[in-house]
SETI-463714 format. One record per residue (C-alpha): residue number from 1; residue in three letters; x, y, z. Coordinates in Angstrom, 2 decimals. Layout:
N
  resi  resn        x        y        z
   NUM   ala        X        Y        Z
...
//
This chain:
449
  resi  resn        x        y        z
     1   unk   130.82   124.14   -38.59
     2   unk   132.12   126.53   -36.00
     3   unk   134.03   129.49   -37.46
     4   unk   137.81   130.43   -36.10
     5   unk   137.97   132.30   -33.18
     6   unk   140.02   135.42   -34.86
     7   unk   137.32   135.85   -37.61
     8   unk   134.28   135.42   -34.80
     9   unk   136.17   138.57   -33.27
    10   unk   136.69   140.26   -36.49
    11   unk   133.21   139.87   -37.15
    12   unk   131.34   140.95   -33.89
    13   unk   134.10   144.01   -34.10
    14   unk   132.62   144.83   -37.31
    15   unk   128.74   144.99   -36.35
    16   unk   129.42   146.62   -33.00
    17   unk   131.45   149.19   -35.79
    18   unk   128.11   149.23   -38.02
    19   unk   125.49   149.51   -35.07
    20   unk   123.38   152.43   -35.03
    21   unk   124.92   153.82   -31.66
    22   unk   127.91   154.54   -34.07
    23   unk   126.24   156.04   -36.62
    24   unk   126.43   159.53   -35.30
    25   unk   130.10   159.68   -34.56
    26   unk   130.71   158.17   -38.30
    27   unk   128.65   160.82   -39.76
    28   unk   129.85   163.71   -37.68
    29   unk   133.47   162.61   -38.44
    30   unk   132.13   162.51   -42.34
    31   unk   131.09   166.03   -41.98
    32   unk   133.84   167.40   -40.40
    33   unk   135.64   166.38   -42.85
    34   unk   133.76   168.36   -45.40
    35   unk   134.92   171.64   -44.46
    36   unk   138.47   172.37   -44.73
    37   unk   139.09   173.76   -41.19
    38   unk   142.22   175.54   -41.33
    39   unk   142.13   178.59   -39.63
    40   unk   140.15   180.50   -42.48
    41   unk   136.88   181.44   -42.72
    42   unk   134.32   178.94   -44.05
    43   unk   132.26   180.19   -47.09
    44   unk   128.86   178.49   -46.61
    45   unk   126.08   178.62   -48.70
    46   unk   122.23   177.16   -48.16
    47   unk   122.78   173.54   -48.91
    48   unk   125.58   173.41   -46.21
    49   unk   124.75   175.58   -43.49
    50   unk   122.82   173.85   -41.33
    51   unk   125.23   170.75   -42.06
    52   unk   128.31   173.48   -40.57
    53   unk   125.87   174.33   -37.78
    54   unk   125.41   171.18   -36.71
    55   unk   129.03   170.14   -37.02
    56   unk   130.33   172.49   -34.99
    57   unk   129.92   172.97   -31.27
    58   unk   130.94   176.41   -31.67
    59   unk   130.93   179.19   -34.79
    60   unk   130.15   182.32   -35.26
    61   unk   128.69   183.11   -38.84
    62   unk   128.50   186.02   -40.90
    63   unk   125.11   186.99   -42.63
    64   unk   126.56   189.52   -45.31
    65   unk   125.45   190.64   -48.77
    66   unk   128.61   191.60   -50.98
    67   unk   127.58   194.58   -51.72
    68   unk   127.37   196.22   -47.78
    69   unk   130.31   198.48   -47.29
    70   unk   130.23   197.60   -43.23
    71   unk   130.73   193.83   -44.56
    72   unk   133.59   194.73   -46.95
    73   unk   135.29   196.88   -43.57
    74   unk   134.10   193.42   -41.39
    75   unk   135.58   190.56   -43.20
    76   unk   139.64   191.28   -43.23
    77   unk   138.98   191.41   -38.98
    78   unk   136.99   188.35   -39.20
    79   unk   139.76   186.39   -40.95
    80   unk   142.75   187.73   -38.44
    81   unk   140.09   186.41   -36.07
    82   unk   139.61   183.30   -37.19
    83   unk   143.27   182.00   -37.54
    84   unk   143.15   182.78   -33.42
    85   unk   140.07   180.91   -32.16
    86   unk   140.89   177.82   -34.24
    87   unk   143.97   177.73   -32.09
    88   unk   141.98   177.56   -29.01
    89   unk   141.14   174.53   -26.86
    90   unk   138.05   174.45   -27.26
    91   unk   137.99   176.21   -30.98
    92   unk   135.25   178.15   -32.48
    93   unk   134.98   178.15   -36.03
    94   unk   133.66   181.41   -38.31
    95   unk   131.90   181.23   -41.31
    96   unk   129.64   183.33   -43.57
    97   unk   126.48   183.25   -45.96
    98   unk   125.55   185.64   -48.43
    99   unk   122.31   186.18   -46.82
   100   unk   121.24   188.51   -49.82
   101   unk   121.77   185.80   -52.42
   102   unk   120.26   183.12   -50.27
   103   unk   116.91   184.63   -49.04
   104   unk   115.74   181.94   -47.57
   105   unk   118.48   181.59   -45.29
   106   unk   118.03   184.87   -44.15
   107   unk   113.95   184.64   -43.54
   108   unk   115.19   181.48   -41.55
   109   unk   117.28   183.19   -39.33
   110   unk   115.21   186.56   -38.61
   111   unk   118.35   188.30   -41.02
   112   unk   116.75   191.90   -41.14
   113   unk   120.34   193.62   -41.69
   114   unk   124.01   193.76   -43.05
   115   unk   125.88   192.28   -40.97
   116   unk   124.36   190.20   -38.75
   117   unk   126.29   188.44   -36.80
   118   unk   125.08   185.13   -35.06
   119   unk   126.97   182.56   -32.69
   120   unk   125.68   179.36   -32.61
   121   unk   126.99   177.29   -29.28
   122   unk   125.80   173.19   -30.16
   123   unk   123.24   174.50   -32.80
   124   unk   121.55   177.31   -30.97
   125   unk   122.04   180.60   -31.92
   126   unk   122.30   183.81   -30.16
   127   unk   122.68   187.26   -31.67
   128   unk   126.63   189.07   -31.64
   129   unk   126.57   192.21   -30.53
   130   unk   129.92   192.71   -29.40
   131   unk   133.17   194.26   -30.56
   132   unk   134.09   193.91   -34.52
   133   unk   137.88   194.58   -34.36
   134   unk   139.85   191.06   -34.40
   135   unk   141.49   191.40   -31.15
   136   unk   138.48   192.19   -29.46
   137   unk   136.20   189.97   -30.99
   138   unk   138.23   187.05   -29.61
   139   unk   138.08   187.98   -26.31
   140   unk   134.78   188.30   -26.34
   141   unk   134.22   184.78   -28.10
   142   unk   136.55   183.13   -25.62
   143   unk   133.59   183.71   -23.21
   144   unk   131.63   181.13   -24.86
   145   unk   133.52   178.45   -24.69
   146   unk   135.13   179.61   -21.15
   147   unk   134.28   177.39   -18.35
   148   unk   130.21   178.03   -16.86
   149   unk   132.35   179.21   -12.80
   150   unk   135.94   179.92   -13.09
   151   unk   137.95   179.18    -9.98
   152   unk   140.19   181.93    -7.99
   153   unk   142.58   181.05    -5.76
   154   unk   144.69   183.91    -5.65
   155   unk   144.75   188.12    -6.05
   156   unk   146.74   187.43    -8.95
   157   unk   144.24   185.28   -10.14
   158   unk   141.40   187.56    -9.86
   159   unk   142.74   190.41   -11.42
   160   unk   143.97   188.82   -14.56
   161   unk   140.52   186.96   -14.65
   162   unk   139.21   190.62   -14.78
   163   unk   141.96   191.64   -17.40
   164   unk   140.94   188.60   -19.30
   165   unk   137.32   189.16   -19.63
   166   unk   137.45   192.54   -20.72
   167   unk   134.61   195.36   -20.87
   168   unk   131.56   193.96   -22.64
   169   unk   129.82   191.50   -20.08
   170   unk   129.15   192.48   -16.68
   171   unk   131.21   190.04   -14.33
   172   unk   130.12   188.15   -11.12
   173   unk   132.68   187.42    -8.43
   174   unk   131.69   185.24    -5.09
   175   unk   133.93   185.83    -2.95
   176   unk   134.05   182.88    -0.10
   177   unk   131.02   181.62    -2.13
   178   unk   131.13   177.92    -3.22
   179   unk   130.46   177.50    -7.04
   180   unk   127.36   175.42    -6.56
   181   unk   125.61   177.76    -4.73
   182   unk   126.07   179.83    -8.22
   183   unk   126.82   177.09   -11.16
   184   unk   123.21   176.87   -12.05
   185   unk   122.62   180.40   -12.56
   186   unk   125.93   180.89   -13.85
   187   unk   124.94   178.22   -17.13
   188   unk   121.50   179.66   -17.35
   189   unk   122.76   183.29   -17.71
   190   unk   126.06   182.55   -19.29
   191   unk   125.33   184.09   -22.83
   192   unk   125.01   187.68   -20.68
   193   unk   127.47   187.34   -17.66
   194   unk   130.98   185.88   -16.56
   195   unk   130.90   184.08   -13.00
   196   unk   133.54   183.40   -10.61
   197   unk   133.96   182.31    -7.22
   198   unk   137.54   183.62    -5.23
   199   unk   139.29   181.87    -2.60
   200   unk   142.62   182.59    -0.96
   201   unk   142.42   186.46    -0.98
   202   unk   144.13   189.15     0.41
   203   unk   142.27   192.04     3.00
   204   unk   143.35   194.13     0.36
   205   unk   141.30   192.68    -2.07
   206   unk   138.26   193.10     0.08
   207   unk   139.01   196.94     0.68
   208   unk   139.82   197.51    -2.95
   209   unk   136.41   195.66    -3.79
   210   unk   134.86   197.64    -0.70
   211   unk   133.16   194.45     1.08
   212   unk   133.78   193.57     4.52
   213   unk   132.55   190.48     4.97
   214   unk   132.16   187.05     3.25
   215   unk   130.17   185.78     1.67
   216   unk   129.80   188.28    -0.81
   217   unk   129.17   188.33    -4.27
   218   unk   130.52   191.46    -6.43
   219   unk   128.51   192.63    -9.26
   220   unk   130.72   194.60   -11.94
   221   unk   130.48   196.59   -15.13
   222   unk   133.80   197.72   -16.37
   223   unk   132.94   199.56   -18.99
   224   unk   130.53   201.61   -16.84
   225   unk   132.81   201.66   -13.56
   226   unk   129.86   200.05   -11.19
   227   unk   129.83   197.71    -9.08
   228   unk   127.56   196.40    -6.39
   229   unk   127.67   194.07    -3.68
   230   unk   125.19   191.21    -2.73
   231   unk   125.47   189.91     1.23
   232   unk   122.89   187.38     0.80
   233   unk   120.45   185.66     1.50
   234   unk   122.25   183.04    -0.93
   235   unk   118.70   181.12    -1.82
   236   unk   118.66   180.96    -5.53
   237   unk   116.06   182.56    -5.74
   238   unk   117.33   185.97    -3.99
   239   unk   120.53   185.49    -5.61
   240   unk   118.88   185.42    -9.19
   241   unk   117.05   188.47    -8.49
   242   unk   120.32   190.12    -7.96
   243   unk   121.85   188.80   -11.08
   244   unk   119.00   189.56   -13.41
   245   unk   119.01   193.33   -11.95
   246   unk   122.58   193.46   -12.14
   247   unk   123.05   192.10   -15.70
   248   unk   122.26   196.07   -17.02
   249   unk   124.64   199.14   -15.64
   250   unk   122.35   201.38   -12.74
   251   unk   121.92   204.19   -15.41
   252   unk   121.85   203.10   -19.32
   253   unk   122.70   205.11   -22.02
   254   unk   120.24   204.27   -25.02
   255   unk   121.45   203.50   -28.53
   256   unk   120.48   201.08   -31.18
   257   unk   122.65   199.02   -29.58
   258   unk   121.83   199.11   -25.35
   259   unk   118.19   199.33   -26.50
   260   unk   117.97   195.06   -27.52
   261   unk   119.42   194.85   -24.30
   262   unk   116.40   195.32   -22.72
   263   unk   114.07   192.86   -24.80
   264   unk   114.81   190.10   -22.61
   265   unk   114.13   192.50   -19.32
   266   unk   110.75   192.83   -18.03
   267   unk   111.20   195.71   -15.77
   268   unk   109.76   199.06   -16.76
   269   unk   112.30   201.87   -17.69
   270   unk   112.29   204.62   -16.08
   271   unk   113.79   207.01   -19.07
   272   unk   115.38   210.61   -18.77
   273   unk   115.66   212.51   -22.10
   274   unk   118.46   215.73   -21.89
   275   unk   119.13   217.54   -24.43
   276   unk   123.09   216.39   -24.88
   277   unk   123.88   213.57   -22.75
   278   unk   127.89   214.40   -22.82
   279   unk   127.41   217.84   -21.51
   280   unk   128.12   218.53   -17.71
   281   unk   124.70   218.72   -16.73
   282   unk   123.55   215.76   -18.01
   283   unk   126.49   213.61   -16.41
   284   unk   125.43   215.26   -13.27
   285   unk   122.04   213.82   -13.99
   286   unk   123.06   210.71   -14.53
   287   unk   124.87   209.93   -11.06
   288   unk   121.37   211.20    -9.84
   289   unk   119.76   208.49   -11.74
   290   unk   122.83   205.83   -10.52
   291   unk   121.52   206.66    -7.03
   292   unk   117.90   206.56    -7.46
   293   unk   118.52   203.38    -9.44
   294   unk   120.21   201.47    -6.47
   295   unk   117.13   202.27    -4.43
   296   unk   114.54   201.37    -6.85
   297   unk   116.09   197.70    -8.49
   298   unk   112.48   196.83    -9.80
   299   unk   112.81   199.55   -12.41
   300   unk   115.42   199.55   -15.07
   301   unk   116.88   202.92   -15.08
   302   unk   118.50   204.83   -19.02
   303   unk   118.83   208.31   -20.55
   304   unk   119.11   209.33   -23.81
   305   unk   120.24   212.71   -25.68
   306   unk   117.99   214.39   -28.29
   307   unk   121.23   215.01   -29.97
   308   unk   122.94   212.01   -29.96
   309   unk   119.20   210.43   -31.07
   310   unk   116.46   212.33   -32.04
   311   unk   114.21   210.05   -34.22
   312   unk   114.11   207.82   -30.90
   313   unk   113.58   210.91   -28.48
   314   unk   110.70   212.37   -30.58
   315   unk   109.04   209.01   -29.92
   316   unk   107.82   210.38   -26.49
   317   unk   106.77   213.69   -27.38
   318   unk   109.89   215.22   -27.50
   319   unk   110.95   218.37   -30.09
   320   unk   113.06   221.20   -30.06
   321   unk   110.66   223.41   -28.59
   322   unk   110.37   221.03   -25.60
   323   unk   112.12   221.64   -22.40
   324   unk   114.94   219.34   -21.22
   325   unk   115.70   216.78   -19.10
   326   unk   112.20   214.97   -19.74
   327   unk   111.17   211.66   -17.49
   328   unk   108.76   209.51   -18.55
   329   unk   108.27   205.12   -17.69
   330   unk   108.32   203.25   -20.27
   331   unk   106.88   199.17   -20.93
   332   unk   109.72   198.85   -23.42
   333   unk   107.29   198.61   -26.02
   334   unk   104.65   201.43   -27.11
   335   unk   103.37   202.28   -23.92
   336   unk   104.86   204.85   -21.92
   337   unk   103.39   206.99   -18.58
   338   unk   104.13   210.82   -17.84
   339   unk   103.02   211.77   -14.27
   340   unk    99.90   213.78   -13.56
   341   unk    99.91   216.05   -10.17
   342   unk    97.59   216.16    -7.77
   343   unk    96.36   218.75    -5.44
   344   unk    96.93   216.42    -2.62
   345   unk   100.91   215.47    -3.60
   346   unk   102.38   218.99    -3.98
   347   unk   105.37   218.46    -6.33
   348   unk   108.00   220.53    -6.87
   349   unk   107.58   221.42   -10.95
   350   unk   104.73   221.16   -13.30
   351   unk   104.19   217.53   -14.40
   352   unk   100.68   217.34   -16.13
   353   unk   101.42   215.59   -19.10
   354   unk   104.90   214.84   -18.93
   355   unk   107.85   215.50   -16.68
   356   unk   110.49   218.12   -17.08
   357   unk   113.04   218.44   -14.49
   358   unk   114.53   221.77   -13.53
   359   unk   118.10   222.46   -12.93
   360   unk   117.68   222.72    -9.04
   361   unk   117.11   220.17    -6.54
   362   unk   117.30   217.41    -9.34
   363   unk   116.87   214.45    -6.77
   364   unk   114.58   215.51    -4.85
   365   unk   112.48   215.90    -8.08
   366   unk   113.58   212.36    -9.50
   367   unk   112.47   211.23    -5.82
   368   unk   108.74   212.87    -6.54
   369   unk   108.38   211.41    -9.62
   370   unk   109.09   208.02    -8.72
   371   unk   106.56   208.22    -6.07
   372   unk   103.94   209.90    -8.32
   373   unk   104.41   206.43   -10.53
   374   unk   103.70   204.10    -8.12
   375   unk   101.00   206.09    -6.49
   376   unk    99.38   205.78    -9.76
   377   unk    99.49   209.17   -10.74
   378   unk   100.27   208.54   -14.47
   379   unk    99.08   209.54   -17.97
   380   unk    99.26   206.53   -20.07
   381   unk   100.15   207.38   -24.04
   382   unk   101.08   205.23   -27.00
   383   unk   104.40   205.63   -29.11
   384   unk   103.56   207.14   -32.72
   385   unk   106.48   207.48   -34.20
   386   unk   107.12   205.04   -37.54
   387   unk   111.00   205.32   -37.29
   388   unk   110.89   203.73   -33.49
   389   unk   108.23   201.06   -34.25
   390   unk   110.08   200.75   -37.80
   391   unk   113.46   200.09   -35.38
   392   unk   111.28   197.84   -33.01
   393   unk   110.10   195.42   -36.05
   394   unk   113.27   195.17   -36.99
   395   unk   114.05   193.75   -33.22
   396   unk   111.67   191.20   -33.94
   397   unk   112.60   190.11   -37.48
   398   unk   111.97   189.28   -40.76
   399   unk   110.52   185.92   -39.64
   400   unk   108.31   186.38   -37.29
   401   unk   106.64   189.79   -39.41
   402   unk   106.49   186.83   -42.28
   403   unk   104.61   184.44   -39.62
   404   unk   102.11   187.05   -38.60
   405   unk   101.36   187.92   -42.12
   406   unk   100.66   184.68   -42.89
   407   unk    98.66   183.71   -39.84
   408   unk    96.62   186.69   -40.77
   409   unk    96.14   185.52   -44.17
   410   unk    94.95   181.80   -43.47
   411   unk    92.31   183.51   -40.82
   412   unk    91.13   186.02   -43.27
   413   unk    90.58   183.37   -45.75
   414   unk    89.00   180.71   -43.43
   415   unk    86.15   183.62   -42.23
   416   unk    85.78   184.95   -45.66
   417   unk    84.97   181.17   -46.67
   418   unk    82.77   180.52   -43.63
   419   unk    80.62   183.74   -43.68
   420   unk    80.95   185.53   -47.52
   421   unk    78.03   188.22   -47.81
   422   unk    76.44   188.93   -51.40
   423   unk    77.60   192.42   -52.99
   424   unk    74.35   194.06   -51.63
   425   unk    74.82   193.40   -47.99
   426   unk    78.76   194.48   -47.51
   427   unk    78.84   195.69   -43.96
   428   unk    80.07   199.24   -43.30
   429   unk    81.75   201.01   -40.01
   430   unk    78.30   202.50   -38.76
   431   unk    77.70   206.26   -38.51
   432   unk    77.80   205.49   -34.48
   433   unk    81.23   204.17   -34.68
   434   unk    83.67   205.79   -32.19
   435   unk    86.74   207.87   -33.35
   436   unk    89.34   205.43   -31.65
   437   unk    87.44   202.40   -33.08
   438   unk    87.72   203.46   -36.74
   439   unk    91.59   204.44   -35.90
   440   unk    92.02   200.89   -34.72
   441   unk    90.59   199.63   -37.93
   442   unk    92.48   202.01   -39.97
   443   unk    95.64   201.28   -38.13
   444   unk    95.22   197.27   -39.67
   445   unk    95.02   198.38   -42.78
   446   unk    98.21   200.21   -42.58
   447   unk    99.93   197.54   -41.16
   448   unk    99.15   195.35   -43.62
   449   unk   100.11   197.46   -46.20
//
């Protein structure tokens, strides 16, 4: 018996509703509709979190414990926020955990601090270290969903692209560039960088920009008033080079907050210690640096004051009786070089050990350590501070210590199964041992403790 047409229809409508293509959509829609987006801020907990995460393309969660004064200062800007970016196009939704009730949410997600602050763009996250006021934060998490190249067709359209992206990412501009010679590069590096390409402008853009000839692409930092030019080659290759050098201001000024800048950098940094980086002779340092920076891109050049940070400055040596400015290169991690002289490269202060730089002819000094370095001239020395390696494992986070730990655990209990000697033959750091070797094996033991 063949079955109407109307209900064959119905029917085949139904299954093509049911297949499993659909599933997704039907449960996404489901979930959506779980959390009451309304403009507010969505109180998550553990058994919905990664449901919200994977909900939304883009949110911006809280990690707070209730009883962290910064949080209680955080959250009234974080709901003014929110109302805003759920008006957006492209919204982004913000939510929060209590990270100190939920512990395993915050040994999942490397939560070493109150608050952390995490933006998670289609279910990856990347750490917030931008502005906390609600005006501010906004702008900065309209980057995100902002398109990968922004077109410019105009002066007008340039500058309020600048206005618009305020101070806290550096900003490419290619002017008389065409976007795919930069999309790529621009989606790889977006979470750092805003990228543009300009058409249509005025020779009074190029002399206010101070580039002469296209194409060009403009490097700037706004909050740092720098700017440099790239004239090519455009091979992505050269022209990543130039972003990745570009991404950091010629001189950095080191705080708790620049310093994670440079985990993802693999350049070593070149660091000048003064005794009060807002003085007048420090600043006057600094543009020394800013030149010897543009020179030398391979190196990542910063400063820091011994007032402004101490704990950090003492890490190299450093102390009140020491004399200031101080340069030493640093690996980023616990390795750092002083430059030693030699008899054959007369320099024009004492640098055996470390550097200090006197008050007259500062770049030509800066200039003779920087070839002292890469002559090989150099003292190598480990950090020993506990408050900077205490700061550095708390770059790395609470997950990964807990990984190590445990890693160290299974292979201490696999050899201690394999080989386990009777009471009478426990073996013992001979008398021959070397000073450095039992300091390596006492230095386990500490860090296991």
């Amino acid at each position: 018996m063949l079955l109407p047409r109307s209900i064959l229809i119905f029917t085949v409508g139904l299954l093509l509703l049911l297949s499993p293509s659909s599933l997704p959509s039907i449960e996404a829609a489901e979930q959506k509709q779980q959390f009451a987006v309304d403009g507010k801020v969505l109180e998550l907990e553990e058994s919905n979190l990664d449901a919200a995460i994977s909900t939304f393309d883009y949110m911006l969660v809280d990690f707070y414990a209730p009883w962290c004064g910064h949080c209680k200062r955080l959250s009234p800007e974080l709901d003014k926020a929110a109302a805003i970016l759920a008006e957006l196009k492209q919204p982004v939704v913000i939510a929060k955990v209590d990270a100190d009730k939920y512990s395993r949410v915050a040994s999942k997600h490397e939560i070493d601090g109150f608050p952390t602050l995490k933006i998670f763009m289609h279910g990856v996250p990347t750490d917030y270290y931008g502005p906390r006021k609600a005006d501010l934060l906004v702008r900065f998490l309209k980057k995100f969903v902002a398109p990968d190249v922004a077109a410019l067709n105009s002066d007008s359209a340039i500058s309020e692209f600048i206005e618009e992206a305020g101070k806290s990412f550096p900003l490419f501009i290619g002017f008389g560039l065409n976007e795919s010679a930069i999309s790529h590069l621009a989606v790889k590096y977006k979470k750092k960088a805003w990228f543009s390409v300009a058409k249509d402008f005025s020779d009074k853009t190029m002399e206010f920009y101070d580039f002469d000839k296209v194409p060009a692409l403009i490097a700037l930092h706004p909050s740092y008033h720098e700017q440099s030019i790239f004239y090519g080659p455009f091979e992505e290759k050269f022209l990543e080079d130039f972003i990745k050098q570009s991404l950091l201001p010629l001189a950095l000024p080191i705080n708790q907050d620049t310093l994670k800048l440079l985990k993802d950098d693999e350049r070593k940094i070149v660091l000048t210690i003064v005794e009060d980086e807002n003085d007048e002779r420090s600043k006057g340092l600094v543009k020394l640096l800013k030149a010897a920076a543009s020179a030398n891109r391979d190196l990542v050049f910063a400063f820091v004051g011994f007032k402004q940070w101490q704990d950090f400055a003492e890490s190299f040596e450093v102390s009140k009786k020491i004399k200031l400015p101080k340069m030493i290169v640093w690996d980023g991690n616990e390795e750092y070089f002083s430059v030693s002289s030699k008899p054959s490269v007369p320099l024009p202060v004492q640098v055996i050990g470390s550097d200090s730089v006197e008050e007259e002819n500062q770049g030509s000094q800066i200039t003779q350590f920087l070839q002292g370095y890469k002559e090989g001239s150099i003292i190598q020395k480990r950090i020993t501070s506990d408050s900077y390696k205490a700061f550095r494992n708390s770059m790395i986070g609470i997950g990964a210590v807990i990984l190590v730990l445990v890693v160290l655990l299974v292979v201490t209990v696999m050899q201690s199964l394999k080989e386990e000697p009777s009471r009478d033959h426990v073996d013992h750091p001979s008398s021959s041992a070397s000073p450095s070797e039992a300091l390596r094996s006492g230095d386990k033991e500490d860090k296991i403790d």
